[in-house]
C-alpha positions as CSV (number, residue, x, y, z in Angstrom):
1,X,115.9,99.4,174.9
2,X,114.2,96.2,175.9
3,X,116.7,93.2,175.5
4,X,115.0,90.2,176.4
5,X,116.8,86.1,176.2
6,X,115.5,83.1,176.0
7,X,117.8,81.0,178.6
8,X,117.2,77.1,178.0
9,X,119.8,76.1,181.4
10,X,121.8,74.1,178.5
11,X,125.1,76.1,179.9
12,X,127.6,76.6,182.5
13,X,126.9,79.5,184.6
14,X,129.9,80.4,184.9
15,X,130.6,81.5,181.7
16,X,127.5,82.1,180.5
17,X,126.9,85.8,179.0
18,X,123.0,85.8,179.9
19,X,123.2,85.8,183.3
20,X,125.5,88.0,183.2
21,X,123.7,90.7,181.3
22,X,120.9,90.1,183.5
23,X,122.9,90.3,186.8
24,X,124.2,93.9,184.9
25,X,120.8,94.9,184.7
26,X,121.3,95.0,181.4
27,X,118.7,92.5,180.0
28,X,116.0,89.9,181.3
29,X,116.1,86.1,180.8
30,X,112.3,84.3,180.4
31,X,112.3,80.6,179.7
32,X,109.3,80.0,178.1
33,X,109.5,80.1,174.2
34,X,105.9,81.4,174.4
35,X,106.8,84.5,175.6
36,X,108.5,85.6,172.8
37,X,108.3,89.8,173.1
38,X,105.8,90.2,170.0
39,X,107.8,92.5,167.2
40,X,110.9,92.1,168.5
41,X,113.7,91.0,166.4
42,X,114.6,87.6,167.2
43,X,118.6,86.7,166.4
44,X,118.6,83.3,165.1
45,X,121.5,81.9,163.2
46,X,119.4,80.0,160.7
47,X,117.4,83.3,159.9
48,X,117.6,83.8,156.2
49,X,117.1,87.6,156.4
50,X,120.1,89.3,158.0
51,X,119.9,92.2,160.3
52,X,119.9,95.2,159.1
53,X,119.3,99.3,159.5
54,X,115.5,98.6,158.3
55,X,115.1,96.4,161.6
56,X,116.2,100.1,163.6
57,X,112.2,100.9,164.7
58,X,112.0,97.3,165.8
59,X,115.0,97.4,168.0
60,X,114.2,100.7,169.2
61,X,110.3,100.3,170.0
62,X,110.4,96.3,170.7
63,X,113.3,95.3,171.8
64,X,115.8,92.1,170.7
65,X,115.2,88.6,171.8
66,X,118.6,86.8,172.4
67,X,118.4,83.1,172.2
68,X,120.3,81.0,174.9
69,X,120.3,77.5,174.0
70,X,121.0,74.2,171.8
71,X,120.6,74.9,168.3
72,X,121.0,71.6,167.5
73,X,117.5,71.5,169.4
74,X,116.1,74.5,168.9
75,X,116.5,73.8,164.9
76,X,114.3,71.0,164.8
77,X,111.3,72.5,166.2
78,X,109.2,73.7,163.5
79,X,106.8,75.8,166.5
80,X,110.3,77.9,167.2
81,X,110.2,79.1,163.8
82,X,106.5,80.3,164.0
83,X,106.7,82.2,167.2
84,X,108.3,85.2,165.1
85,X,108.0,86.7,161.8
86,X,111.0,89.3,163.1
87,X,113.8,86.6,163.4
88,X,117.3,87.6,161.9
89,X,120.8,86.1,161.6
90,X,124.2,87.9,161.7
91,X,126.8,88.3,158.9
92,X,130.0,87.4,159.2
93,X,131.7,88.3,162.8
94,X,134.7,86.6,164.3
95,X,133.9,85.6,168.1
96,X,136.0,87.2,170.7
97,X,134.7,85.9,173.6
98,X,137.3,83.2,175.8
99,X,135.1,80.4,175.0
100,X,135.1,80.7,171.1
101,X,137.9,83.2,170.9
102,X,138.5,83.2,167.0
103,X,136.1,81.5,165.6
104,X,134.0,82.5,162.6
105,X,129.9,82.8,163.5
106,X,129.9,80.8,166.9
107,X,129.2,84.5,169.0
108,X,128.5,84.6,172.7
109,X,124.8,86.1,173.6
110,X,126.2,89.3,174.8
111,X,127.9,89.3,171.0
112,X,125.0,89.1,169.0
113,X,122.9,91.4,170.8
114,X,125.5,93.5,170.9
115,X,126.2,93.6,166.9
116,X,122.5,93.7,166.1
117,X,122.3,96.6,168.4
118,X,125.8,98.2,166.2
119,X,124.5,97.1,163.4
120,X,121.4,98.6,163.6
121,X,123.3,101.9,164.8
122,X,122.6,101.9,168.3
123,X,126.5,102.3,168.8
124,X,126.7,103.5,171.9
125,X,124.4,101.0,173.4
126,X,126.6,98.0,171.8
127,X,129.5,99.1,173.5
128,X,127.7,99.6,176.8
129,X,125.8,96.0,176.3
130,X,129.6,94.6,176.0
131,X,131.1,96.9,179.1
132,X,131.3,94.4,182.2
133,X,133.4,91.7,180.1
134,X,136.8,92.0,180.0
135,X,137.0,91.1,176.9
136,X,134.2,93.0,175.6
137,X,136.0,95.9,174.0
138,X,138.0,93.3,171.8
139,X,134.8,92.4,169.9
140,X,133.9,95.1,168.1
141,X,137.8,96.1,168.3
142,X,138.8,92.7,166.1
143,X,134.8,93.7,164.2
144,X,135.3,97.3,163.6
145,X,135.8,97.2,160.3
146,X,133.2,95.0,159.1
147,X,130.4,96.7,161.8
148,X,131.3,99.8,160.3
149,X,130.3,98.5,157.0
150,X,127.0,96.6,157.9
151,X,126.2,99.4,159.5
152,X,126.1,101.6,156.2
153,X,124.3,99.1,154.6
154,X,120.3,100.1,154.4
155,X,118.9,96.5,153.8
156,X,119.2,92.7,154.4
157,X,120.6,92.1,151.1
158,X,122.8,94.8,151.4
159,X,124.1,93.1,154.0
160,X,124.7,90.1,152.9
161,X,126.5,91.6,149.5
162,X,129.1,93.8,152.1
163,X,129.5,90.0,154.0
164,X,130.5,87.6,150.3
165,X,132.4,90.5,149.1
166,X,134.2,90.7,152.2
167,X,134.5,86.6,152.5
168,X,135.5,86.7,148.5
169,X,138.6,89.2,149.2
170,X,140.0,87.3,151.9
C-alpha cells in the first residue's frame, strides 16, 4: 500500500504525524505539489466527494496522498485543485490526537489516512497505520461506531447520508 504526504514544513516536528509515519516506515513525505502520485486518492477537506468503498481499487493499486499543510493556503490555489481528479474528504470523525483531542473534523495526518484506509476496508492496515502513537488505538476506539458504518456504505453519497443522519440524531 503506497501512502504518500505532501509535507509543506508549516509544523512543529515534534508533534507532527508525517514524520513520524515516515520515520515508521510507514509512508514517504515529497514536497513538491507536482508530484502528486497519479490515481491516487487525494484526502482533501474541501473535497466534495467523500471517501468511500468505490475508492478501494484506487487505494489498493495507487496508493493515498496525505496532505500536510495550511489549508488556509492550500485553499486558494486553484492549480492544487487540478493536480487530481481522485481528491476526497472525510465524514464526520472526532480527532483524538493530543493536539486536537475532541474536536470535530480537525484530524491529524496519521487520522485521515488512517480512516480512508478503514473506510475503504483496509482494517487491518488502519490500525497498523495508527500503531506507533500512543494514542492511536483511541481513534478508531472513540470512531468505531461511525467507521463501522461508512464502512458499509458502497458510495460517496451513501456516505454522506450515514454522516447527516448521524449529525441529525445527535
Amino acid at each position: 500500500m503506497k501512502i504518500a504526504i505532501f509535507h509543506a514544513n508549516e509544523c512543529d516536528k515534534k508533534k507532527c504525524t508525517s514524520f513520524k509515519l515516515e520515520k515508521l516506515n510507514k509512508a514517504y513525505l515529497f514536497y513538491n505539489l507536482n508530484k502528486i502520485p497519479k490515481g491516487a486518492i487525494v484526502l482533501n477537506p474541501y473535497s466534495e466527494k467523500a471517501v468511500s468503498l468505490e475508492d478501494r481499487n484506487a487505494v489498493e493499486f495507487k496508493g493515498i496522498v496525505g496532505l500536510d499543510c495550511s489549508w488556509n493556503e492550500v485553499s486558494e490555489s486553484k492549480k492544487f485543485f487540478s493536480l487530481s481528479k481522485y481528491h476526497r474528504s472525510l465524514p464526520f470523525l472526532i480527532a483524538t490526537n493530543p493536539v486536537n483531542y475532541g474536536k470535530v473534523c480537525t484530524l491529524s495526518t496519521v487520522e485521515a489516512i488512517a480512516a480512508t484506509l478503514y473506510i475503504t476496508n483496509f482494517k487491518d492496515e488502519a490500525r497498523d497505520m495508527l500503531d506507533g502513537f500512543k494514542w492511536g488505538h483511541t481513534f478508531i476506539e472513540l470512531n468505531y461506531e461511525l467507521l463501522e458504518s461508512y464502512s458499509e456504505a458502497k458510495t460517496s453519497s451513501e456516505v454522506v447520508k450515514i454522516q447527516n443522519d448521524f449529525l441529525e440524531s445527535h
